[in-house]
Residue, then its C-alpha position, 0 to 999 in steps of 0.5 A: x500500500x503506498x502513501x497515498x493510499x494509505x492517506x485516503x484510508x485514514x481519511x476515510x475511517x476517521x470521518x464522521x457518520x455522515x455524508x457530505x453533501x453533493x457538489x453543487x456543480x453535479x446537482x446543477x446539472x444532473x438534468x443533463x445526465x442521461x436517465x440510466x447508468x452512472x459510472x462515478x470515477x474516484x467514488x471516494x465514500x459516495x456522496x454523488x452515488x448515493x445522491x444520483x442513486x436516490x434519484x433513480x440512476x444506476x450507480x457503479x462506483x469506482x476508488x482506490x481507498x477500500x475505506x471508502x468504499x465500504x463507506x459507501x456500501x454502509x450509506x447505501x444499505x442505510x438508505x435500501x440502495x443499490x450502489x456497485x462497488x469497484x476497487x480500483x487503482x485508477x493510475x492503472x491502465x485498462x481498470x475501467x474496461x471491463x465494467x461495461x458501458x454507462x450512459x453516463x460517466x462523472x468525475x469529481x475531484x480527481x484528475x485523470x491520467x490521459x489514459x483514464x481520460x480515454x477509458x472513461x470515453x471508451x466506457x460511455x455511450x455514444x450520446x452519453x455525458x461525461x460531467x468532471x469538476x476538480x480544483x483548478x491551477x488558481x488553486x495551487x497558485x493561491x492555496x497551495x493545494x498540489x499541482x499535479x491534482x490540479x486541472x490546467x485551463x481547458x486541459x480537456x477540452x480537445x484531448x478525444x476526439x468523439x467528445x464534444x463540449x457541452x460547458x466549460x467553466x471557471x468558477x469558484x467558491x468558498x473552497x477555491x478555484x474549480x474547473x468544470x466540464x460537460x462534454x457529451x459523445x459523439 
């Protein structure tokens, strides 16, 4: 287990009994996910899983940190939910591929590798969304927040082909600076 690993284990154990509240970035614009399938990269304790899986999507969760994970099994038995799990390492080429397809794929606070990028446009389906948010440059630049989990100004915005942007944006609030994304495949 590296470091990082080991880091989102702990986190994850030591939070409280509660879920926190979904980004409002994905709640503003959960009218344009497709009704259906949701695959939710880097899941972490299932915040959006739970909240999407409450409104009728079918949810298949992805992370690294099985402390999360089992998080999010707990929040979905709670509530009579049924969220799919997946332990994964998403720096690892080819861990998306088999999961099938999804009309729907979000990625909040997490960058992705190109390679992940490109699996996650591989599992969508055609006329599916990809909705992804995470800390931008600004917030590494005035906060201090790592660089390298840091989104560069519209770094995905030509890098596949098959997708086309639907919405990007800079915004920010009163956690810092964000880069927003909706792309929809051709």
């Amino acid at each position: 287990m590296n470091d990082e690993h080991e880091r989102w284990n702990k986190k994850y154990a030591n939070r409280g009994p509660n879920l926190f509240q979904p980004e409002e970035f994905l709640v503003q614009r959960t009218h344009l996910l497709r009704p259906g399938t949701v695959l939710d990269v880097a899941c972490g304790d299932g915040r959006h899983a739970i909240f999407l899986a409450r409104t009728g999507f079918s949810v298949t969760g992805v992370d690294f940190s099985e402390q999360g994970l089992r998080r999010l099994e707990t929040f979905s038995a709670n509530e009579g939910l049924h969220v799919k799990t997946h332990h994964r390492d998403l720096n690892v080429q080819g861990t998306l591929t088999d999961l099938g397809s999804f009309k729907n794929v979000i990625v909040l606070h997490f960058k992705p590798e190109l390679h992940t990028f490109n699996e996650m446009v591989s599992v969508l389906r055609p006329d599916g969304i990809l909705l992804m948010t995470s800390f931008n440059t600004r917030q590494h630049d005035e906060k201090g927040f790592g660089k390298d989990f840091c989104y560069t100004e519209r770094e995905y915005v030509d890098v596949n082909e098959s997708l086309e942007l639907m919405e990007y944006i800079s915004y920010e609030d009163e956690r810092g600076y964000f880069d927003g994304y909706v792309f929809r495949k051709k």
